[in-house]
C-alpha positions in Angstrom: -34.3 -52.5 -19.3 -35.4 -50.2 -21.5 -34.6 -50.0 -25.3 -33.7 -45.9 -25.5 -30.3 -46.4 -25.6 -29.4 -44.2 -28.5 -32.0 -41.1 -28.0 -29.9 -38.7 -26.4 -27.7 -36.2 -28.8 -25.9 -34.0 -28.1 -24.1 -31.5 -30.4 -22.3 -33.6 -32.7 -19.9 -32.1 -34.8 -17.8 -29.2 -34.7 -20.1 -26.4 -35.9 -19.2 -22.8 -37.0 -20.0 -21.6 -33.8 -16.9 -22.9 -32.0 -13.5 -22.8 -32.9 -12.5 -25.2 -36.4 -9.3 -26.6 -33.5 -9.0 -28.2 -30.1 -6.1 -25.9 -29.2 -2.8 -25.7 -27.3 -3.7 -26.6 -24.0 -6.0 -29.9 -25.3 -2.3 -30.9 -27.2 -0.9 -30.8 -24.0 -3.5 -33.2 -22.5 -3.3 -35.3 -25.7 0.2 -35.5 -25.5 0.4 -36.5 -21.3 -2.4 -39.0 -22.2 -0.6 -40.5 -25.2 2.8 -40.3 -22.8 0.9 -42.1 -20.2 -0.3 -45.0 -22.4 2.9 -45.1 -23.9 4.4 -46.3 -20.4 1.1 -48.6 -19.5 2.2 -50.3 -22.9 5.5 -50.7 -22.3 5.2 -52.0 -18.4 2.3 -54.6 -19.9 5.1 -56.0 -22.0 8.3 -56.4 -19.7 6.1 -57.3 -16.4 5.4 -60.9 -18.1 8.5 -61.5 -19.0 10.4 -60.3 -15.8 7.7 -62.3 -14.0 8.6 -65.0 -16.1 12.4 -65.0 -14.5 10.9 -65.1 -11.6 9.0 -68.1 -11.6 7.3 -70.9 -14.1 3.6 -71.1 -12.8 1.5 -69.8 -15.2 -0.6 -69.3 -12.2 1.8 -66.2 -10.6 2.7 -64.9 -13.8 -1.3 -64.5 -14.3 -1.0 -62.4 -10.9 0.4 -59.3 -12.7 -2.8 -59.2 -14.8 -4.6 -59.5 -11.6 -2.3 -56.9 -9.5 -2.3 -54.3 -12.2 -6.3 -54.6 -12.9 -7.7 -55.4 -9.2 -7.8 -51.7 -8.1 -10.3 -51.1 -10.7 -12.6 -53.3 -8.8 -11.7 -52.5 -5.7 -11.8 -48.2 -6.3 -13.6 -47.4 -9.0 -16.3 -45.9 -7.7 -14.2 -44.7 -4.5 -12.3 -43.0 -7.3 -14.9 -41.3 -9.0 -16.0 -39.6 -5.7 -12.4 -38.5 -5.3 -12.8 -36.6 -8.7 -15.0 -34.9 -8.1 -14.0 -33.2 -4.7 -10.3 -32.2 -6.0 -8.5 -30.2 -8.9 -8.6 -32.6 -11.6 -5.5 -31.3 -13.6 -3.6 -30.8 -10.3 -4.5 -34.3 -9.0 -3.5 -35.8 -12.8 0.2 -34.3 -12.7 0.5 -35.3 -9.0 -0.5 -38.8 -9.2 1.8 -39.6 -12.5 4.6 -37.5 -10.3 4.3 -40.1 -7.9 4.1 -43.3 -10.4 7.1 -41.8 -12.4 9.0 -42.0 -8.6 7.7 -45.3 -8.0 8.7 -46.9 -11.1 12.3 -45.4 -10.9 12.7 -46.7 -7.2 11.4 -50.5 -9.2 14.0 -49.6 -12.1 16.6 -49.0 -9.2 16.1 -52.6 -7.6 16.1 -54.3 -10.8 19.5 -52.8 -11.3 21.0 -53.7 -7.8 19.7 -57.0 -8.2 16.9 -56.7 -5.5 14.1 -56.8 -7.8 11.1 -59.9 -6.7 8.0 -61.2 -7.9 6.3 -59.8 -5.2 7.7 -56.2 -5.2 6.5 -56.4 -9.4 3.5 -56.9 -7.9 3.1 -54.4 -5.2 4.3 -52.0 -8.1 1.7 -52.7 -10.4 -1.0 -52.4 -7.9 -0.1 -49.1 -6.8 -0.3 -48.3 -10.4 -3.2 -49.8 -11.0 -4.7 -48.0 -7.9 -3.4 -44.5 -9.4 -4.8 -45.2 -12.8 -8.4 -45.8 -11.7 -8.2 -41.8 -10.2 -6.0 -41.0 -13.4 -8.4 -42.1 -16.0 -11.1 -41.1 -14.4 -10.0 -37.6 -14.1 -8.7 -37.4 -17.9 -12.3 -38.2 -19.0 -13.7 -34.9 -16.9 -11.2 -33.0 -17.8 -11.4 -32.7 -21.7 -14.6 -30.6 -21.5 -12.9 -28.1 -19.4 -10.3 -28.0 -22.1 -11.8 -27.4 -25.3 -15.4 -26.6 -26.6 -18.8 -29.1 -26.8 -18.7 -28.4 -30.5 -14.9 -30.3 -30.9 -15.5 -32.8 -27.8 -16.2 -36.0 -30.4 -12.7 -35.1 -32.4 -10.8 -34.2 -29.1 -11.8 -37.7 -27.3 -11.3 -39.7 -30.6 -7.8 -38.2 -30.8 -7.2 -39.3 -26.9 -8.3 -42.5 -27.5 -6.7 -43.2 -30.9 -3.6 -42.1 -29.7 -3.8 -44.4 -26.4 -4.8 -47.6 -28.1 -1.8 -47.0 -30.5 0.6 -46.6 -27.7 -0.7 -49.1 -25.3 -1.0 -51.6 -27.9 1.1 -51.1 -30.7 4.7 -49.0 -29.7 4.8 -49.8 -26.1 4.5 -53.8 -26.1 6.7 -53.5 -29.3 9.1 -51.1 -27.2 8.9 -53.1 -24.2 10.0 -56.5 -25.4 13.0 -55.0 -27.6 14.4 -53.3 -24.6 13.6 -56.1 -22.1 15.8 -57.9 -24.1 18.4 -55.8 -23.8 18.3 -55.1 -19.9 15.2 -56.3 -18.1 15.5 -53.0 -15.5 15.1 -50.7 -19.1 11.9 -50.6 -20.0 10.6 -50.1 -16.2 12.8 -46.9 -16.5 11.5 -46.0 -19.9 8.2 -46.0 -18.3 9.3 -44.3 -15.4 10.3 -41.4 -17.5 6.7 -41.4 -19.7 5.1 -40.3 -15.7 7.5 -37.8 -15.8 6.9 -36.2 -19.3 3.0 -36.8 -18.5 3.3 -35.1 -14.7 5.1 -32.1 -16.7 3.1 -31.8 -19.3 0.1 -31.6 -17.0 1.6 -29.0 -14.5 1.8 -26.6 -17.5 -2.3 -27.4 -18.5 -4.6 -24.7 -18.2 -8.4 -25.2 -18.4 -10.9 -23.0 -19.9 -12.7 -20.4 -17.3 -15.8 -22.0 -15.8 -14.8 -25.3 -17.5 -13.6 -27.0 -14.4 -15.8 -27.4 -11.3 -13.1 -26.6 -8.4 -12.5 -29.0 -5.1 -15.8 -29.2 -3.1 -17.8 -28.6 -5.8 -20.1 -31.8 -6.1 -18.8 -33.0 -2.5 -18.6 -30.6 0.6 -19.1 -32.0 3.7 -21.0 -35.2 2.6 -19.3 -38.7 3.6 -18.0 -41.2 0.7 -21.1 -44.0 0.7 -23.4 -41.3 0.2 -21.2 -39.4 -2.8 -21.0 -42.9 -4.3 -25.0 -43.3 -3.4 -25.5 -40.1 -5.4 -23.6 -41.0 -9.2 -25.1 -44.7 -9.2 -29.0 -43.0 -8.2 -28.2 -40.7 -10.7 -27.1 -43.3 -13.7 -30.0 -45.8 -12.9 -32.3 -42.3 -13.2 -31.0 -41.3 -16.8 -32.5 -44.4 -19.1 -30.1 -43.9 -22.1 -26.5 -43.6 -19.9 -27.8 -47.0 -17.7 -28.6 -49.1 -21.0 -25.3 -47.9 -22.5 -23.6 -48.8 -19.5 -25.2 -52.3 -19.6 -24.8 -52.8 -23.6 -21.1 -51.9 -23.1 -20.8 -54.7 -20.5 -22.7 -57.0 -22.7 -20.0 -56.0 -26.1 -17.0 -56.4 -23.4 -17.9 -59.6 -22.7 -17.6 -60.4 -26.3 -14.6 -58.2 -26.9 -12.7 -59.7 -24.0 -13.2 -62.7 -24.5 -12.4 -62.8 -28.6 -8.9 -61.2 -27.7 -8.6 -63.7 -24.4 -8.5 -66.6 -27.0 -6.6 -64.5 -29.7 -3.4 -66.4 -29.2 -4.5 -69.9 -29.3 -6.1 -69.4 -32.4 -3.6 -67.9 -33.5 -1.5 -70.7 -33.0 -3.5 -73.9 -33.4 -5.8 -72.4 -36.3 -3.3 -70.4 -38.2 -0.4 -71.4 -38.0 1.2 -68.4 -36.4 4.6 -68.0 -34.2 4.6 -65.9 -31.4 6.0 -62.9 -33.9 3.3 -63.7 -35.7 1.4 -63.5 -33.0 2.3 -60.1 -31.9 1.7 -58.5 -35.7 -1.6 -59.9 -35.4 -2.4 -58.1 -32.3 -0.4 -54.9 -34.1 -3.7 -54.8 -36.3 -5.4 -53.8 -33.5 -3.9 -50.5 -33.7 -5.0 -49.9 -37.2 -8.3 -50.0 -36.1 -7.9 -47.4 -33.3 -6.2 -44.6 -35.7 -9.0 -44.8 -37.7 -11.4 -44.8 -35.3 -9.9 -41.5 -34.6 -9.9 -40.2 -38.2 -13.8 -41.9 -39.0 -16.3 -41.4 -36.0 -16.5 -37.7 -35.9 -17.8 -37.5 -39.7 -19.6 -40.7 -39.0 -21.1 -39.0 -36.0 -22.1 -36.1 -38.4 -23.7 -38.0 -40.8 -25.9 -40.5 -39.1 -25.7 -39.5 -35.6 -24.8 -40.9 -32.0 -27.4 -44.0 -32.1 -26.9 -45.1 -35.7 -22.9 -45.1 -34.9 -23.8 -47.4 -32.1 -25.7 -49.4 -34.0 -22.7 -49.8 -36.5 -20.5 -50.0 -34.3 -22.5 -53.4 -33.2 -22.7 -54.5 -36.3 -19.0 -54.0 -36.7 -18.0 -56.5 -34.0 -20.4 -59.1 -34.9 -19.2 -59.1 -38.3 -15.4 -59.1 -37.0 -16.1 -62.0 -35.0 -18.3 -63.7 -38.0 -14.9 -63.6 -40.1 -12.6 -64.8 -37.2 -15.2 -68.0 -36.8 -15.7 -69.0 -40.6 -12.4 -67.6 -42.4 -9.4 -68.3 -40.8 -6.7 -66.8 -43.1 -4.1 -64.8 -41.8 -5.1 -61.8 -43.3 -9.0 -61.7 -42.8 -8.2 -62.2 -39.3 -5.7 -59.4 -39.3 -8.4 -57.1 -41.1 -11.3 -58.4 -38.7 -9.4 -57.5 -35.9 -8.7 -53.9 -37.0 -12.2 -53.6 -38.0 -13.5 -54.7 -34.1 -10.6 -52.0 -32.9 -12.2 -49.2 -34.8 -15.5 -50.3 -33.9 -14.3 -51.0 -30.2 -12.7 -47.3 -29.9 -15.6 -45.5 -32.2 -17.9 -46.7 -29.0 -15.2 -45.3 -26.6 -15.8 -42.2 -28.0 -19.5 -41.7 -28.5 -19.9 -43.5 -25.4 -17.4 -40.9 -23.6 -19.3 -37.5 -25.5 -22.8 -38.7 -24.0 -21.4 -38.6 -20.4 -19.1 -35.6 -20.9 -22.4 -33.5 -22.2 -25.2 -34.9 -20.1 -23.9 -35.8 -16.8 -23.4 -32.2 -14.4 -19.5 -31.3 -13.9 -20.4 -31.9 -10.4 -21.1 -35.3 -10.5 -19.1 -36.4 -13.5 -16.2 -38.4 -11.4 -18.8 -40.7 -9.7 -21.3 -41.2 -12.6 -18.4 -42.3 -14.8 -17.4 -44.3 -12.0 -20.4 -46.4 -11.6 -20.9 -46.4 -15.3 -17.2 -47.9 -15.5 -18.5 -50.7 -12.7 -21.0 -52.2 -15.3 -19.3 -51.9 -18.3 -15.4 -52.9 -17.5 -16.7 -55.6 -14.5 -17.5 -58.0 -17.7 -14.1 -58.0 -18.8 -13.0 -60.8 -16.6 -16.5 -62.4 -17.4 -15.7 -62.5 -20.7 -12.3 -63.8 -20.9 -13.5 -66.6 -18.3 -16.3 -67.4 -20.4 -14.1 -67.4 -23.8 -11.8 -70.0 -21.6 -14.8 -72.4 -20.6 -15.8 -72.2 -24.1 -12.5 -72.7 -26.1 -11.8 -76.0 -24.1 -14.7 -77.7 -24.2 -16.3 -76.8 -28.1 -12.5 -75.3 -29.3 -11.7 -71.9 -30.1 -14.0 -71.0 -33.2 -16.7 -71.6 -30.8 -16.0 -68.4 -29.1 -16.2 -66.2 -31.9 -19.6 -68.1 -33.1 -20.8 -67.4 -29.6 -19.6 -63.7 -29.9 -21.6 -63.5 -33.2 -24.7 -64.5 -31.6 -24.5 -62.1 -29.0 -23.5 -59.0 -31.0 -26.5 -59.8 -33.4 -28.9 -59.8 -30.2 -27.4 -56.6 -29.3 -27.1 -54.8 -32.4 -31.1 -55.5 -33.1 -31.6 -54.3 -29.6 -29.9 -51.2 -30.3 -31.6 -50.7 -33.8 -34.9 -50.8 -32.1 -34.0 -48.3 -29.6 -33.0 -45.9 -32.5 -36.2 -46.4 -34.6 -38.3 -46.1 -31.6 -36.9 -42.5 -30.7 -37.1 -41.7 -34.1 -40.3 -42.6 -34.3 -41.4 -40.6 -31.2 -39.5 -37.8 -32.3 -41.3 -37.8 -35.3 -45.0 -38.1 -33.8 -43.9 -35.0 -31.3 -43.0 -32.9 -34.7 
């Protein structure tokens, strides 16, 4: 594997040459993205606990975490050819239309008293299934929305305002109202589809920023679409290691937050209201990842905020293992957010401006395969570890790691710059 991971960049700031904004049409995608999350966070609170009236084996209430992430496994890459032979925005506003009417048909059981384990789980698998097109599609559809100059401020602002709702107001939401009526917050959710679908039937891209259906597909058949982005990833040295080194930091990042509540109980302390302002930190992080990375980005450029951003999680783990104290932890786990989302975004602006439009849906799909199939690795692996060594061991292991990584990354910087140089 090589170590040009960094070397690519792409414009990096807005520039005078664009417009200073993102625009009306990108708040409209901002606000059906942040609308979206806002439902993913609510449903990812209530479904535990209404599973939890349905049974008392840890082991099925673990299967709504399973039923809601399998389809990523399952049809990501399927997905990404499916993006790239349709109207994104169309596709977008169609498949939340659909979510919005499943989730009000769940609501509707609930309330009769039909509702069952099962049925959550057929419901959160179809969502799942719809999110992996969804996301997907969000992703390749900012850059036909507003400008290269203002992509790094447009995707920090999406992913800002997703982490905040998916892990900060919705679980927060979700609980309060679950308490109140467990059919509520599926019908909350039910009505963020809605506002998303709406929002996204009133988008309109920029001319020629959109490839249209049968662009990148035509006639050709599904293995050999899915053929095509992963021959193209492995081709392009800096978007494969990425893809890797973001499986390698999920595996870390996963697993750090897989443990999160047993250390938060047995090593400090915490209830579980504790517990859930600790994880409230997160979302700290993520706004200012928002605010930070696009002047960071500026400044030192993609591969040096990479390296940081490296740095960033080893350090956050460093604290979590030697200093647990209530608020250290709470400030380390903002600081891995910020880091965590910062990557998101650079990450996102490397595809968006070097894969071709055409091929955008599957690339990001395969890329998607590498980096999000360690997150079960991870938390496995943070389980394994936290029994037999205890839970500080997983964040010492996560420190060793992210120093191997972040090394690895600074060296791929200096050598490009180096070579860069020598070609001057």
């Amino acid at each position: 594997m090589t170590t040009d991971v960094p070397t690519v960049t792409p414009p990096t700031a807005e520039s005078a040459s664009g417009p200073a904004r993102p625009g009306r049409q990108f708040a409209k995608l901002w606000c059906a993205s942040g609308a979206s999350a806002l439902g993913e966070g609510v449903t990812l609170a209530a479904a535990p606990l209404l599973a939890s009236r349905f049974t008392d084996d840890p082991r099925l209430i673990a299967g709504v975490s399973m039923a809601l992430t399998l389809p990523y496994a399952l049809f990501g890459i399927p997905a990404g050819v499916v993006v790239d032979r349709v109207d994104r925005r169309r596709t977008m506003a169609r498949i939340d239309l659909f979510r919005g009417c499943l989730v009000a048909v769940f609501t509707l059981s609930l309330a009769l008293g039909l509702g069952s384990l099962w049925t959550l789980y057929v419901c959160l698998f179809l969502i799942g299934s719809c999110e992996t097109v969804f996301r997907n599609a969000a992703q390749t559809l900012v850059p036909a929305v507003v400008p290269e100059n203002l992509l790094v401020t447009a995707n920090g602002r999406i992913m800002g305002s997703e982490k905040v709702a998916n892990q900060f107001v919705g679980p927060l939401v979700g609980s309060s109202l679950f308490v109140l009526a467990a059919a509520l917050p599926f019908g909350v959710n039910a009505a963020t589809f809605f506002t998303s679908a709406f929002l996204l039937s009133r988008l309109r891209t920029r001319p020629g920023g959109e490839i249209r259906p049968g662009g990148g597909g035509g006639a050709r058949h599904l293995l050999t679409d899915m053929a095509a982005g992963l021959r193209w990833l492995f081709a392009h040295r800096v978007l494969r290691s990425l893809s890797l080194t973001a499986g390698a930091i999920n595996v870390v990042y996963t697993g750090a937050l897989a443990v999160l509540v047993v250390y938060a109980h047995r090593e400090l302390g915490l209830s579980d209201v504790g517990y859930g302002v600790l994880v409230a930190c997160q979302a700290v992080g993520a706004v200012a990842a928002a605010k930070l990375s696009p002047a960071l980005v500026r400044r030192v450029g993609h591969g040096w905020t990479l390296v940081g951003v490296g740095a960033a999680i080893g350090c956050s783990n460093l604290v979590m293992w030697l200093l647990p104290s209530v608020w250290a932890v709470g400030a380390a786990l903002a600081v891995g957010a910020c880091a965590s989302v910062t990557w998101d975004i650079v990450a996102v602006v490397l595809r968006q401006t070097q894969v071709p439009k055409e091929l955008q849906g599957r690339v990001n799909s395969v890329y998607r395969l590498f980096a999000w199939g360690a997150l079960p690795v991870g938390a496995g692996l943070a389980g394994v570890v936290s029994k037999s060594h205890g839970t500080p061991a997983v964040y010492a292991l996560g420190v060793g790691v992210m120093s191997l990584v972040t090394l690895w990354l600074a060296f791929g910087v200096r050598k490009w710059l180096k070579g860069a140089s020598s070609d001057g």
